[in-house]
C-alpha positions as CSV (number, residue, x, y, z in Angstrom):
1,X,-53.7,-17.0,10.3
2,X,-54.3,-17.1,14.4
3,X,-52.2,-16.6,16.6
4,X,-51.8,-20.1,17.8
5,X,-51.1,-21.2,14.7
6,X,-47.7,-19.4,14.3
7,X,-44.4,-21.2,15.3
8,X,-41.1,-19.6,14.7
9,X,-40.8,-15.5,14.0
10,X,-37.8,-15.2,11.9
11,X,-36.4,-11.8,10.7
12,X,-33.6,-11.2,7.8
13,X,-32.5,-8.0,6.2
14,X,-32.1,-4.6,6.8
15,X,-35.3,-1.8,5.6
16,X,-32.4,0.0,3.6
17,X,-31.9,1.3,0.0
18,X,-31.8,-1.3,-2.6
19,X,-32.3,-4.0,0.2
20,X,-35.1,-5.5,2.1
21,X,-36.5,-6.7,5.4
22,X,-38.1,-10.3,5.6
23,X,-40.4,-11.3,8.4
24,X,-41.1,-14.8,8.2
25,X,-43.8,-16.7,10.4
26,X,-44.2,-20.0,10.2
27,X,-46.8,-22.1,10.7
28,X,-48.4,-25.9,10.5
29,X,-51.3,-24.5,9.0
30,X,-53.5,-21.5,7.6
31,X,-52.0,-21.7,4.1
32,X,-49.4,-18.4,3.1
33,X,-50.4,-14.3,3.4
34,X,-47.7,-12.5,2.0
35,X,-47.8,-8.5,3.0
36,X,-45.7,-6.1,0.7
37,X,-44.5,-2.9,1.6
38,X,-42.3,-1.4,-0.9
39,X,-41.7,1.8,-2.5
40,X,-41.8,0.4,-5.5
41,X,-45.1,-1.3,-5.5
42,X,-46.7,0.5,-7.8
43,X,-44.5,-0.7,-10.5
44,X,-42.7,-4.0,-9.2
45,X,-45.4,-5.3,-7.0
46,X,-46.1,-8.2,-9.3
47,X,-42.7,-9.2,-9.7
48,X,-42.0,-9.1,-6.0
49,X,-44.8,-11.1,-5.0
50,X,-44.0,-13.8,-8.0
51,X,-40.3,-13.7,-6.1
52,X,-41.4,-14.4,-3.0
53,X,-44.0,-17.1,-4.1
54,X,-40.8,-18.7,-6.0
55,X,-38.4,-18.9,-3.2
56,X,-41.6,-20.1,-0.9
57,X,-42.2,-23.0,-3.3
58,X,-38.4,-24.0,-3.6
59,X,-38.2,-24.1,0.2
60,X,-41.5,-26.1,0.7
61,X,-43.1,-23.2,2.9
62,X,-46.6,-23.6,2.2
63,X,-47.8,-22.4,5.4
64,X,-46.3,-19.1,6.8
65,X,-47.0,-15.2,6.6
66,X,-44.4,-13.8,4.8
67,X,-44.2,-9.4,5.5
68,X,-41.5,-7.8,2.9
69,X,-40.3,-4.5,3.6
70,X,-38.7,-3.8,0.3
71,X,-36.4,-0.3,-0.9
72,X,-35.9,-1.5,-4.3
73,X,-34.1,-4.6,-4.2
74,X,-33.3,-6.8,-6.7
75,X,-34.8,-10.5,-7.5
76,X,-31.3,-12.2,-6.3
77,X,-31.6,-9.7,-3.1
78,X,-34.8,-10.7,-2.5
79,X,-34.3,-14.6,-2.5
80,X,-31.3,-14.3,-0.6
81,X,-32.8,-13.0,2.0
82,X,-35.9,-15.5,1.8
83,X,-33.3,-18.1,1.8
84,X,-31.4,-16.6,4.6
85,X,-34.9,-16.7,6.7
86,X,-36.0,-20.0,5.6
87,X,-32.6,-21.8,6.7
88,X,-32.3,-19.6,10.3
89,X,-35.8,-21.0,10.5
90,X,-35.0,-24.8,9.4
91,X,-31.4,-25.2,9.6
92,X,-31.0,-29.2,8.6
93,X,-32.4,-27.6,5.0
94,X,-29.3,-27.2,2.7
95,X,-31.0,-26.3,-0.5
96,X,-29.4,-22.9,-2.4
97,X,-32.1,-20.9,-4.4
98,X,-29.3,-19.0,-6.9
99,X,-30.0,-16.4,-9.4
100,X,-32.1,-17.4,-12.3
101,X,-29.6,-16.2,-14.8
102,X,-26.1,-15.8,-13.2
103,X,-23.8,-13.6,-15.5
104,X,-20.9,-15.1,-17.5
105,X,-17.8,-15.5,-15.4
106,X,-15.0,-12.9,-16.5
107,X,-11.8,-14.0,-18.8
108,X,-9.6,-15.0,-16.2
109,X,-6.9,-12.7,-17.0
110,X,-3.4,-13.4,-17.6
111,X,-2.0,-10.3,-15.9
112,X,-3.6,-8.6,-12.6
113,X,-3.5,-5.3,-11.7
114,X,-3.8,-4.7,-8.0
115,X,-3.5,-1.3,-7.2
116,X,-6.6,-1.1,-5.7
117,X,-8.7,-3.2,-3.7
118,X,-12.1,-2.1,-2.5
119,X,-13.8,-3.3,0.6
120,X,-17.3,-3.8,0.0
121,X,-19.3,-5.3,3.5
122,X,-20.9,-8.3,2.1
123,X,-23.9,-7.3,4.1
124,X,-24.9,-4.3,2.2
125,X,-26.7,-5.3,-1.3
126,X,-26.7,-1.5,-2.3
127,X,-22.9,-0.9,-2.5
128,X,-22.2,-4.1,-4.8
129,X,-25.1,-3.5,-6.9
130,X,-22.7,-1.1,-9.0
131,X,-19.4,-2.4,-8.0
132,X,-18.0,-2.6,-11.5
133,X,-18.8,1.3,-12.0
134,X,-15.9,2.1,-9.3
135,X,-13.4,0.7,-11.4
136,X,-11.1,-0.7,-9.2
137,X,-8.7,-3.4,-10.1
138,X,-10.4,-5.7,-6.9
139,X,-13.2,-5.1,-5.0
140,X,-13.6,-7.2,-1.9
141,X,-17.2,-8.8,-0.4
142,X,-16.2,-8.8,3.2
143,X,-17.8,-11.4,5.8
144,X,-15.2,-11.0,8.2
145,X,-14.8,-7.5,9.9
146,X,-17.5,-5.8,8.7
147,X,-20.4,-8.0,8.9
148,X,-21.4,-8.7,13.0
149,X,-22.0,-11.9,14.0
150,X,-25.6,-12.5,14.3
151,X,-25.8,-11.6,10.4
152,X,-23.1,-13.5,9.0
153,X,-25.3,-16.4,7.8
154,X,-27.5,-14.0,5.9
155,X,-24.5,-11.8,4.3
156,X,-22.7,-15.5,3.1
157,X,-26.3,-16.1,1.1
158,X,-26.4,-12.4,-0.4
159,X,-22.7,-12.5,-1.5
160,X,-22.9,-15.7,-3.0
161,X,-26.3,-14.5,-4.9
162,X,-24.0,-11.1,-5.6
163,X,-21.0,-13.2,-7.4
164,X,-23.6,-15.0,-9.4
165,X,-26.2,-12.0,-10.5
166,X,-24.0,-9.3,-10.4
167,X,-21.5,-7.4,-13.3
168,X,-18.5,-6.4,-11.7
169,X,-16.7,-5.3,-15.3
170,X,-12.7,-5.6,-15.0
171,X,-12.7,-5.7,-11.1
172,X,-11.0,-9.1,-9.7
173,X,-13.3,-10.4,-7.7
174,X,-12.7,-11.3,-4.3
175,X,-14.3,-12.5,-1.2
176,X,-12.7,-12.1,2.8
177,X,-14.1,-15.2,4.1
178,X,-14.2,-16.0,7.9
179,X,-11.1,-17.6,9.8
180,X,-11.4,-21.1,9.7
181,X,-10.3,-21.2,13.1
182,X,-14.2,-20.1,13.6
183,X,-17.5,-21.5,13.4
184,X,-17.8,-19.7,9.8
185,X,-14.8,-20.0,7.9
186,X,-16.1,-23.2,6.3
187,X,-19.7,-22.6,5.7
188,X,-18.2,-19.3,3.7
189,X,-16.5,-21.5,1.6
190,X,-19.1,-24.2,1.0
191,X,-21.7,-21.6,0.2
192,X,-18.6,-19.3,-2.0
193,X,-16.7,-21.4,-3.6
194,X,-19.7,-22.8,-5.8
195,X,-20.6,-19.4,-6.9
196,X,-16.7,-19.1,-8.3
197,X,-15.5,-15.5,-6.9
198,X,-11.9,-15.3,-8.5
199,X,-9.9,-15.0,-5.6
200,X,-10.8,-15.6,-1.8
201,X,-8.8,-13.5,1.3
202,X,-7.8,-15.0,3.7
203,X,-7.9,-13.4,7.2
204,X,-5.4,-13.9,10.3
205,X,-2.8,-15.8,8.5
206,X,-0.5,-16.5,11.0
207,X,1.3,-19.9,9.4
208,X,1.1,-22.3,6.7
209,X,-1.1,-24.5,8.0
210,X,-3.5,-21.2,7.7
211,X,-3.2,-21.3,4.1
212,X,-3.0,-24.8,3.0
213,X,-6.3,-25.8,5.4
214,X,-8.1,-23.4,2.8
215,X,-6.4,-24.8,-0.1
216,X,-7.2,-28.3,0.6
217,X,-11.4,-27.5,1.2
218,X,-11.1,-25.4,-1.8
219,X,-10.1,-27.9,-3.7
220,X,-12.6,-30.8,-2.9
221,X,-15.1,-28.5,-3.5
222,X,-14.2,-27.5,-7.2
223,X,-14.4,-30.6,-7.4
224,X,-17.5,-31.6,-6.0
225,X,-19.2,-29.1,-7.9
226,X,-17.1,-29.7,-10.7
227,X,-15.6,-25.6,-11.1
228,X,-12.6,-25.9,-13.9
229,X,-10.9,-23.0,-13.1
230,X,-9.0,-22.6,-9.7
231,X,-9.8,-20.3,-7.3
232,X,-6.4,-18.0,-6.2
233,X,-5.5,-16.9,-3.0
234,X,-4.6,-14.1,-1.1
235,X,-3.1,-14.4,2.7
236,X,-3.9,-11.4,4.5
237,X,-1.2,-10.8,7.3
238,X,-2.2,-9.2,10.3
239,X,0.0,-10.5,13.1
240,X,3.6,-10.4,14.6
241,X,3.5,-14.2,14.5
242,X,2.5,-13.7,10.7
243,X,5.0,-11.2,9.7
244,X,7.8,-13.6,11.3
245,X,6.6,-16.2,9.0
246,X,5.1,-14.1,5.8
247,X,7.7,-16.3,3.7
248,X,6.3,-19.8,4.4
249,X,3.3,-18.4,4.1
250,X,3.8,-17.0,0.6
251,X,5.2,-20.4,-0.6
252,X,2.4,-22.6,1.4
253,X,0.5,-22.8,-2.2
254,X,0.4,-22.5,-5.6
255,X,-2.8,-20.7,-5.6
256,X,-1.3,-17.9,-3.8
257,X,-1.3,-14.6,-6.2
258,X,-0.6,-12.0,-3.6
259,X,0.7,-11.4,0.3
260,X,-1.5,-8.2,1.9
261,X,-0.8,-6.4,5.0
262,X,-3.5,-5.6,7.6
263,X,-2.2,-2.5,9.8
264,X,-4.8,-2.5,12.3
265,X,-5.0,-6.0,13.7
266,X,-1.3,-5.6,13.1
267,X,-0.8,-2.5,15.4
268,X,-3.4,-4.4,17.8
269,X,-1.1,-6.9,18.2
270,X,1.8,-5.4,19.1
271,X,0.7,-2.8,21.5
272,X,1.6,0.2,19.2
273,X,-0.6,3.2,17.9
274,X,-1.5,3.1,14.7
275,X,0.1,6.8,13.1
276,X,-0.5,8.6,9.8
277,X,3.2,8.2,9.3
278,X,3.0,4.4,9.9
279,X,6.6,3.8,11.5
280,X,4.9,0.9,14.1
281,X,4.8,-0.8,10.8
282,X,7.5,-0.4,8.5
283,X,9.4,-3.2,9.2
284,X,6.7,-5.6,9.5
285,X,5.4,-4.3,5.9
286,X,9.2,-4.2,4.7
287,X,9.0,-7.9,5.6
288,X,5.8,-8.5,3.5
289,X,7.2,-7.4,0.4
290,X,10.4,-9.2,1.0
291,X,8.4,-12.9,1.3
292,X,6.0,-11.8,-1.7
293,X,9.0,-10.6,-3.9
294,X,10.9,-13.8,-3.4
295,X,7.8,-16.2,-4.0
296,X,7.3,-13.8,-7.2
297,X,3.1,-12.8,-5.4
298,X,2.2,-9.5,-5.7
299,X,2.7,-7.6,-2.3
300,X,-0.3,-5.5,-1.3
301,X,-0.2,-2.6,1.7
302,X,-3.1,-1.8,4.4
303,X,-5.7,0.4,4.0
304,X,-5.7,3.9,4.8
305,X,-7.9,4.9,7.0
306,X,-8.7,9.1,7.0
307,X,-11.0,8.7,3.7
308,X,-10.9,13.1,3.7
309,X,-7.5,12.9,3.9
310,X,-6.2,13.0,-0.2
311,X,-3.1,14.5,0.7
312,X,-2.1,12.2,3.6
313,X,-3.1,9.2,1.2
314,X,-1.1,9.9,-1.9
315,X,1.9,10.6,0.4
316,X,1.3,7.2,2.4
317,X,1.0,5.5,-1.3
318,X,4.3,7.3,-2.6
319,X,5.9,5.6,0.6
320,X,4.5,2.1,-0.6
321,X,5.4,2.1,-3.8
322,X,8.4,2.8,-2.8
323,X,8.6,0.2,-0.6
324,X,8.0,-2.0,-3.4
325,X,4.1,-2.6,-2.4
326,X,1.8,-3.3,-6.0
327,X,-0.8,-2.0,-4.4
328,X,-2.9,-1.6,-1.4
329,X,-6.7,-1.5,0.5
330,X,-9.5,0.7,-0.5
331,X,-12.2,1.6,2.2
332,X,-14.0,4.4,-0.3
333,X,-14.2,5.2,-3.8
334,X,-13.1,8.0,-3.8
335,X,-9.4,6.7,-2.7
336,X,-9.0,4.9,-6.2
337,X,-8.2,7.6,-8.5
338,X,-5.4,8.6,-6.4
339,X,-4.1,5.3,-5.4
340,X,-4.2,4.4,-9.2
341,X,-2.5,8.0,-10.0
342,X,0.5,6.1,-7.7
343,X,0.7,2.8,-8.9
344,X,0.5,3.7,-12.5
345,X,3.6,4.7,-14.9
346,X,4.0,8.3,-16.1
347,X,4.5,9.6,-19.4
348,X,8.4,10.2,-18.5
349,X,9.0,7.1,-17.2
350,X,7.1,5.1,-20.3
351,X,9.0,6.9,-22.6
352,X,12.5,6.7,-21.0
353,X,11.4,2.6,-20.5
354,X,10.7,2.8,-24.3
355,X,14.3,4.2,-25.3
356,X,16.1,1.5,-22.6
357,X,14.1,-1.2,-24.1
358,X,15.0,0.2,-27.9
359,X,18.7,0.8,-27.2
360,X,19.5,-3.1,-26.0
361,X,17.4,-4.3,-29.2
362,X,19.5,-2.3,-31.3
363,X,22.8,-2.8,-29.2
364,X,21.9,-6.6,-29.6
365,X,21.4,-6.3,-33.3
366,X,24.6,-5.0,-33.7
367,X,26.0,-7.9,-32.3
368,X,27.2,-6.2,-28.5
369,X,26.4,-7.1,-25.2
370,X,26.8,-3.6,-23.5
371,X,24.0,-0.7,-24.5
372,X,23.8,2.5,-23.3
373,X,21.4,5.4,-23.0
374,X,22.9,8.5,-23.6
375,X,26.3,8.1,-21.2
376,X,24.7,5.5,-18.9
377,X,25.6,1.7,-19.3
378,X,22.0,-0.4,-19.5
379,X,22.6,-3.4,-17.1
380,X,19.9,-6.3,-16.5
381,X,18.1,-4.9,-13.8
382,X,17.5,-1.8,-15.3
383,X,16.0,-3.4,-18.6
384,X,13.8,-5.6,-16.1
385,X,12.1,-2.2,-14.4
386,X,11.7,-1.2,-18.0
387,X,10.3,-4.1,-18.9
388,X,7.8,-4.0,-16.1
389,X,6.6,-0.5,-16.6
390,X,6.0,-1.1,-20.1
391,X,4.0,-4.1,-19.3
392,X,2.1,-1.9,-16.5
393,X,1.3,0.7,-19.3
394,X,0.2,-2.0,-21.7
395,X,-2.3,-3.7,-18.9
396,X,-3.6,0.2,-18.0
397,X,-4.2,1.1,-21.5
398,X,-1.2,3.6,-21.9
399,X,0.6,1.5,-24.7
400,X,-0.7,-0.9,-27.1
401,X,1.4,-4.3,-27.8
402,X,4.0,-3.8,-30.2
403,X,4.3,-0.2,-29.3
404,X,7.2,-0.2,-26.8
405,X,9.4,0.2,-30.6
């Protein structure tokens, strides 16, 4: 192909494990020379050039030179970044090359545990690939913080690609999408919501009008593309002006499942330091759980941020918990165990839910309104926490239905 044949130079990707780099010339003429460099040629080279030749053909690129610097990714890698190159290159094209055989959606599930949520940055293929392995109750595709600007378009593509290709087990799956304040917000959700991602985040919420602006695109495009079961959401709140209004926010939808707390736009925002003890933001995350309580959402705490720190992190999660937080961010997988050592029941406090529970059936049998446990008096909100840790033990595996007896 000369050199005065060529027209655009577009590159896509990153030359990283389990992702790849696309270099994509185009040209009017000189017909296609595709160049593959992987390191796993010897084995996959067939497959990757019948990939490439796929997503060429879908996109009408018969003239180009195509150069693939590949480390292993996967078809549904590999076309996203194709697709990513091809509509950087032709923007008016709004074709979506998907995954040949996107795995079954999950059972949506009637009860959610959200004691973890891992950040995942949409932008790197290699972390998702075994998302489900991590087993945290949510992990989160980011295209907000973590992906820069100038490769937002691409990470949107790859996510989307991810939702539709990729196992993710038990883990809720949820995407941060873009403020729609921004240029991005709502090309994330036309290029997301299609590809049906359980719940989407939403960054920055500051007032209703935040929330219900998502909810009403959401909506029209279920049912454009004709998607049966909703998609929740989650208002992430990350603002003095949020905080002040985390109650309307809560109750600006019916979609809404949970409120979460970001502590370092938060701390940003009000001209504090973010500290390990998190004082700057006790009130405002005291707030949180307050509007989330009261619209019955779950109420979901901040990351935390020193990933060596074990120590420091179950003591931060003890403190939310007691708060009255569900839950809270994840920024490695190695903070999951400890988080979900937290949020999860004991032995002791199964058991003594078990003998609350047992003494008000058997008081009520009896035919009286009062029971008792040993010389304590049972009252309703203490056979509402037992009710809610036996329910917690049930969804974690610690107690089978029926077995509370």
């Amino acid at each position: 192909m000369s050199q005065s044949a060529q027209a655009q130079i577009i590159t896509v990707g990153r030359e990283e494990k389990s992702d790849c780099l696309i270099e994509l010339h185009l040209a009017k003429s000189g017909g296609r020379v595709i160049e593959i460099n992987s390191s796993v040629r010897e084995l996959f080279g067939d497959q990757i050039l019948h990939c490439l030749e796929t997503a060429l053909d879908f996109f009408s690129i018969h003239h180009c030179k195509l150069i693939i610097r590949d480390q292993g990714a996967l078809d549904h890698i590999i076309k996203a970044r194709v697709e990513a190159a091809v509509r950087t290159a032709q923007p008016a094209i709004d074709k979506r090359l998907l995954p040949a055989a996107p795995v079954d959606l999950p059972a949506k599930q009637a009860t959610r545990l959200r004691r973890s949520r891992l950040y995942l940055p949409g932008n790197q293929p290699d972390l998702a690939l075994n998302a489900g392995l991590f087993r945290a109750d949510a992990v989160i595709l980011d295209l907000e913080d973590s992906v820069a600007p100038p490769h937002k378009a691409a990470a949107r593509i790859l996510v989307r690609n991810t939702l539709m290709a990729v196992d993710f087990g038990r883990s809720e799956r949820i995407v941060r999408i873009n403020p729609l304040s921004t240029s991005e917000g709502e090309t994330d959700l036309q290029q997301i919501v299609p590809a049906q991602p359980d719940t989407l985040l939403i960054p920055k919420c500051e007032k209703v009008a935040d929330v219900q602006a998502v909810e009403r695109l959401v909506q029209e495009l279920e049912q454009q593309h004709g998607i049966e079961r909703p998609i929740e959401l989650m208002p992430l709140i990350e603002t003095a002006q949020g905080v002040l209004n985390a109650r309307e926010i809560a109750l600006a939808s019916k979609r809404n499942c949970a409120l979460c707390f970001g502590a370092e736009d938060f701390t940003a925002d009000i001209g504090a330091e973010r500290s390990q003890e998190g004082k700057e933001s006790l009130v405002a995350r005291s707030l949180i759980v307050l509007a989330a309580k009261a619209a019955r959402l779950h109420a979901l705490d901040t990351v935390y941020a020193d990933v060596e720190n074990i120590d420091g992190l179950l003591a931060s999660t003890r403190e939310s918990l007691q708060l009255g937080f569900d839950g809270r961010g994840v920024i490695h997988p190695s903070q999951i165990q400890p988080i979900h050592q937290i949020f999860t029941p004991t032995v002791e406090q199964i058991e003594k839910s078990r003998l609350i529970i047992q003494a008000v059936e058997e008081a009520s049998a009896k035919g009286s309104g009062v029971a008792c446990l040993g010389s304590k008096m049972i009252d309703a909100p203490v056979v509402a926490r037992a009710q809610k840790v036996l329910a917690m033990a049930r969804a974690v595996g610690l107690l089978n239905e029926g077995e509370e007896k």
